[in-house]
C-alpha positions as CSV (number, residue, x, y, z in Angstrom):
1,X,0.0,0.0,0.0
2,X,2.8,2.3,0.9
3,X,4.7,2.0,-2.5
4,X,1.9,2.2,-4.5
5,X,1.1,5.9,-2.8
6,X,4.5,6.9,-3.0
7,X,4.9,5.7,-6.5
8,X,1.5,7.9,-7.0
9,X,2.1,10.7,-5.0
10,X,5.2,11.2,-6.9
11,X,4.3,10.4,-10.6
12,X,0.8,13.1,-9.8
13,X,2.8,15.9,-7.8
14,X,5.7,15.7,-10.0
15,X,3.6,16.1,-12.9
16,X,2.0,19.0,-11.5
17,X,5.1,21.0,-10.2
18,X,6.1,20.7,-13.8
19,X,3.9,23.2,-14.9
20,X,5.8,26.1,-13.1
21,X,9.1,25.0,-13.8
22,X,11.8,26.2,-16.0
23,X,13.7,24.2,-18.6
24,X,17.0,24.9,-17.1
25,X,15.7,23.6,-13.9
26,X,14.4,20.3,-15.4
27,X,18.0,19.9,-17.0
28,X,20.0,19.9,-13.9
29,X,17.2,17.7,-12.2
30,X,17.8,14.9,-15.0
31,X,21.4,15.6,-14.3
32,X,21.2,15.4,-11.1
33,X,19.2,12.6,-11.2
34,X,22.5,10.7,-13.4
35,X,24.6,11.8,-10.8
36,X,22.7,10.2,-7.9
37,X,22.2,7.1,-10.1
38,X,25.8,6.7,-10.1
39,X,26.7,7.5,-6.7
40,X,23.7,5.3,-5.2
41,X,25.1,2.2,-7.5
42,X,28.8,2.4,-6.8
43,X,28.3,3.0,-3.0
44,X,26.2,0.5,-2.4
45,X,27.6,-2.5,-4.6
46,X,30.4,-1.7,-7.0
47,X,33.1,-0.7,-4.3
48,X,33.9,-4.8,-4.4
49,X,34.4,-4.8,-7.7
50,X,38.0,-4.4,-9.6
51,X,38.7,-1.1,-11.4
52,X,39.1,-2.3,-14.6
53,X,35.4,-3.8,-14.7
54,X,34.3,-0.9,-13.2
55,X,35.6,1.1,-15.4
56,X,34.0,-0.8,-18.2
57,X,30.6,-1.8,-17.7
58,X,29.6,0.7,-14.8
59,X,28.8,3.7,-16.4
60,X,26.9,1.2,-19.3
61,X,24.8,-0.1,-16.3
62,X,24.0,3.3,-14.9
63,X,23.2,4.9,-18.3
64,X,20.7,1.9,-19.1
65,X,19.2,2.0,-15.8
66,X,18.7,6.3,-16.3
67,X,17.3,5.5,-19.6
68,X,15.4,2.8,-18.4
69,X,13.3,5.0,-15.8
70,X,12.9,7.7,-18.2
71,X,11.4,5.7,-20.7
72,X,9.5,4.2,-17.8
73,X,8.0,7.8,-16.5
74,X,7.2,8.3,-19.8
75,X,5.2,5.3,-19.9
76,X,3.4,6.1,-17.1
77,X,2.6,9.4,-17.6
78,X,0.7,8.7,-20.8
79,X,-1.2,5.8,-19.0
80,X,-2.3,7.9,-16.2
81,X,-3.9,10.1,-18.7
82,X,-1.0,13.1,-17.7
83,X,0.6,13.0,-20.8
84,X,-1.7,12.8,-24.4
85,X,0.4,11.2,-27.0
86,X,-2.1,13.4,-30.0
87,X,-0.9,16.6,-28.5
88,X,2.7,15.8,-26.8
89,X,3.7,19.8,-25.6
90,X,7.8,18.5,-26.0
91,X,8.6,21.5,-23.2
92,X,6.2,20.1,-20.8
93,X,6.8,16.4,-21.3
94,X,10.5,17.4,-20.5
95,X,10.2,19.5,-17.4
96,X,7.6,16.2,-16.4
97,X,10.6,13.8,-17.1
98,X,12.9,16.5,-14.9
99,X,11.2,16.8,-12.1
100,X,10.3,12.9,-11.6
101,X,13.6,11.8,-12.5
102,X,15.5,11.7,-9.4
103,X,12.4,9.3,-7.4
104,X,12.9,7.3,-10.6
105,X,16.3,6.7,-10.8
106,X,16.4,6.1,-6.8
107,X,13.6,3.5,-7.8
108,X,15.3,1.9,-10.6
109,X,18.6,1.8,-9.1
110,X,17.6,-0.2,-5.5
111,X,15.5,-2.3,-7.9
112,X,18.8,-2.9,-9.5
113,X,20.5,-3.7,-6.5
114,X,17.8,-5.9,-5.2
115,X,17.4,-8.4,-8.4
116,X,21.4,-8.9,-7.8
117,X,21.4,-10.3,-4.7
């Protein structure tokens, strides 16, 4: 019950704080959101692991997790009737993306860490 309202609460209040926001904001949100994605993988799992792997397939992992959630928030805004795929406002669907992005990619990344173990 808990997820599903914070899963909710965050895909609707996101949505709607997007409205107000500016395009430079939602940029260093998604950025942000990368940066946390990283830092929440490597510090919770990939310290064991030798530099030369991590070098290599880390920052794959991360970028297909990142991708993965936005494609995912996407996907969830046009089923919860947020986003209408006939009239897509590009600005909006952005600042949308920007400012649920970092939930997301916290989301996406423990999921990662939890289907390893």
């Amino acid at each position: 019950g808990f997820c599903w309202y914070y899963f909710s609460f965050c895909i609707l209040e996101g949505a709607r704080i997007a409205g107000d926001m500016t395009n430079l904001r939602a940029t260093f949100l998604l950025m942000s959101a990368f940066l946390i994605g990283f830092v929440f993988i490597y510090l919770t799992g990939y310290r064991k692991v030798k530099e030369s792997t991590l070098l290599k397939l880390f920052p794959v992992r991360v970028f297909v997790i990142y991708i993965i959630s936005l494609v995912s928030i996407f996907i969830v805004l046009v089923l919860y009737g947020i986003t209408v795929v006939d009239k897509i406002d590009v600005s909006l669907v952005y600042k949308q993306l920007g400012s649920i992005s970092i939930p997301a990619i916290i989301g996406a990344s423990a999921a990662d860490l939890i289907g390893r173990e």
